[in-house]
Each structure stands twice: as structure tokens, then as C-alpha cells.
N, C-alpha and C positions, 0 to 999 in steps of 0.2 A: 727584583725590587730596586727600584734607582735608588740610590743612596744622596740625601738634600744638603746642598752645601748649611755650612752653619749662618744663620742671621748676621749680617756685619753690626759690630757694634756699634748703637747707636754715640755720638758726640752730646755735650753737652753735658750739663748736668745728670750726676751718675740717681737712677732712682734710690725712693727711701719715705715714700708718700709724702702726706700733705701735709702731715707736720712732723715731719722729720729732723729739722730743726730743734723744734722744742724737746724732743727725746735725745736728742744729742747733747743738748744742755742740762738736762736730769741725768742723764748718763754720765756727765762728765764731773758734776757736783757729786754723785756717789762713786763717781771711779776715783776720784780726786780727798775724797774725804775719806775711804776706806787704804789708798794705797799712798798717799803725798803726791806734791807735784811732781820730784822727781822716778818715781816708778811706775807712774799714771802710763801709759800709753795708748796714742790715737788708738790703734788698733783697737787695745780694749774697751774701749770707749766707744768704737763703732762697734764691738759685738755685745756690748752691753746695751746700746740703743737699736741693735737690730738694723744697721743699714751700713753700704757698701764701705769701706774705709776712704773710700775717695769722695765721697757727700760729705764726710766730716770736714777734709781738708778744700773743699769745695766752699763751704759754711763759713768758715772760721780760720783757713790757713796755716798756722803754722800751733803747735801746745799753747804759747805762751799766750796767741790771740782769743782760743778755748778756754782757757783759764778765765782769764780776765773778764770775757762773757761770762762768763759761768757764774763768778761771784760781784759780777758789775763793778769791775775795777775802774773809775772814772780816768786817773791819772796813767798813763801807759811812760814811765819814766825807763822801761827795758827799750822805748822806740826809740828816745829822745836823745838819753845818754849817749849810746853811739856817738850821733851827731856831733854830740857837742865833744865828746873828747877826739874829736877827726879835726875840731877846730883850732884854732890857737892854743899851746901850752899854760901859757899863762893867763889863760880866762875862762878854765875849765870852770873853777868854784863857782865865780860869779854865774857864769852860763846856768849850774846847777840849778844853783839859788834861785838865780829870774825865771827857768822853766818854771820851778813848782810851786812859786807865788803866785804868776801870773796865770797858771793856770786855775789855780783856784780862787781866782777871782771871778771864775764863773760861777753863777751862784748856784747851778746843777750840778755843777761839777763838787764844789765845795760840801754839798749837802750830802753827795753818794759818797766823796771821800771823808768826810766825819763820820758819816753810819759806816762806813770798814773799817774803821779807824776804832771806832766803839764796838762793834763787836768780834774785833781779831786780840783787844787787849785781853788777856788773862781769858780767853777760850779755849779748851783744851783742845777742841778740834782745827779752828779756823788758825788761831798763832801758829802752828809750826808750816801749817800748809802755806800761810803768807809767805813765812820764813825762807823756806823750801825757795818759791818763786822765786824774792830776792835774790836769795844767796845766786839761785843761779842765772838768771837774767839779769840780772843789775850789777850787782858786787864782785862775783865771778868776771865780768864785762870790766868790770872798774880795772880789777885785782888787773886781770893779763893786760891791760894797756901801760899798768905802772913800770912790770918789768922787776920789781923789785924783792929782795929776799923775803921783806914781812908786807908784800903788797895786800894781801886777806885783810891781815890789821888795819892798814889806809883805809882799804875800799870799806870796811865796815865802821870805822869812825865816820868817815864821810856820811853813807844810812844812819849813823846814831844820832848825827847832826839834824841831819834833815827832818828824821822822824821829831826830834824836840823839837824842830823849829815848827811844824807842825802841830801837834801836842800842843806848844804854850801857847799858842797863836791862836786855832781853831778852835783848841777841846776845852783847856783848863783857861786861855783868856785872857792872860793874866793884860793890863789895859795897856802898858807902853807899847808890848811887844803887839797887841791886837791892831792898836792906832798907829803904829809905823809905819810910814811908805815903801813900797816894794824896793826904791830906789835906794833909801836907807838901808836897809835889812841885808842889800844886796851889797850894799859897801861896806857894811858891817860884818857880815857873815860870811859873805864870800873869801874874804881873806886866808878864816880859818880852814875853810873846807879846802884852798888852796895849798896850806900848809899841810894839811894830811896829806896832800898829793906830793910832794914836792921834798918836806924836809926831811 
């Protein structure tokens, strides 16, 4: 009996049917909700949704872009930040600042970031899994580029900033800081975020 070479494998998109997607995103919100963001992994997430581990990173590319799907993260400040601290020393804060004003001046954008905004406060599931993200896409990112003995400290002042300035702005309203201009806010605020960086 002749013995059949094996099928070359086909290129392209790894299969995982026709809605493979959308099982990878249930997958990912219960691998995600049961294990946190950092214990979560692709892997388990592709054999929780039943398809090859490489359709997931086909989908979605890397955890942090999975996550964010997952719970429709509007703001992606784990892409941005990089950038901006590759930029100039001295206009990291402000750069901070202007990203995440400006982006939520979109008014989608704005709406998806208040609804996670409102249901991550005081949730016992969703708070620590944000956290989780942060700490380590954002803060972590901050933390090593400072270089510094209490660089954790900076990098999460700088989040406790952001997050208030959000907070007063968006959720709670309050009217000076709601009717401020980004350019204000950004000359305002930015200083200080600078100062957690710096002093």
C-alpha cells in the first residue's frame, strides 16, 4: 500500500468556522473573568472557544488587543503611551493629557468610555480585571521608561490623575472642569503629570 504524503498546509487564515470570532470573544470575556488579565492566556482562550491558537492571534493579535475587544475598550492608551514617551522628555504629561481629551471628544468614543468607566467602579469582577490591564500595559510601560527607584509610584499617580480627570469631567461633571478647553486642561494638568514623571 503506498503510503500518501501529508496535505501541505493550507496559508491563510488558520480555520475555526464562521463565527469563530464571536466564540473567541465569549471565550475571552469568561477566560478573562474567571482567571484576570494577567493569567488569562491566548491558548486558553483558543481552547476555550474551540479553534486553532493561531485564528485567535489572526483575530485580534496580540492579549492586550483581545482584551480590549472583549470588553469594548474605546480608549487603547497601552498603544499610545509608547509613542508618546519615545517623544520628547519634557512633554510627556502634556502629550498624556491631549491624547485622552482629545480622544474623547469623540462622541462614540466618549459614550463606550463612560459605560466602562461606570461599570468597572466598585464591580467586583470587572475593577480588578481593568486594574490587572493597566498595571500591566500602561503603568508597568510608564514605571520602566522612568528608570527610577519608586518608578510604580510615578506611573500610578500619573493613572490616578488621568482616571480623576476623567471621573470630574465625564461622570460626576462637575461644570468648570466639564466646559474647559482641552488646551486649558492641557496646560493645566499637564504640568502635574509632568511632575510625577520628573520630580
Amino acid at each position: 500500500m503506498t503510503e500518501t504524503a501529508p496535505k501541505p498546509r493550507r496559508r491563510g487564515r488558520p480555520r475555526g468556522g464562521s463565527d469563530a470570532r464571536e466564540r473567541i470573544l465569549a471565550a475571552a470575556a469568561d477566560e478573562f473573568g474567571a482567571h484576570g488579565y494577567d493569567a488569562a492566556t491566548m491558548r486558553a482562550i483558543a481552547a476555550r472557544a474551540d479553534v486553532d491558537a493561531a485564528l485567535v492571534h489572526h483575530y485580534f493579535g496580540t492579549k492586550a488587543d483581545l482584551f480590549a475587544a472583549s470588553v469594548g475598550m474605546p480608549l487603547r492608551p497601552d498603544r499610545a503611551v509608547p509613542l508618546i514617551l519615545a517623544g520628547p522628555r519634557d512633554e510627556v504629561g502634556a502629550g498624556i493629557v491631549r491624547f485622552v481629551l482629545e480622544q474623547m471628544e469623540d462622541p462614540g468614543t466618549r459614550k463606550r468610555a463612560v459605560a466602562l468607566l461606570r461599570t468597572s467602579i466598585g464591580n467586583r469582577m470587572a475593577t480588578p480585571l481593568l486594574a490587572e490591564f493597566l498595571q500591566r500595559e500602561l503603568i508597568g510601560r510608564i514605571a520602566k521608561s522612568l528608570g527610577a527607584p519608586d518608578a510604580e509610584l510615578r506611573a500610578s499617580l500619573v493613572g490616578s490623575q488621568i482616571a480623576g480627570l476623567l471621573m470630574a469631567r465625564y461622570i460626576v461633571k462637575l461644570p468648570a472642569l466639564a466646559g474647559a478647553s482641552i488646551d486649558d486642561l492641557v496646560a493645566r494638568v499637564g504640568p502635574t503629570v509632568q511632575r510625577y514623571l520628573d520630580d
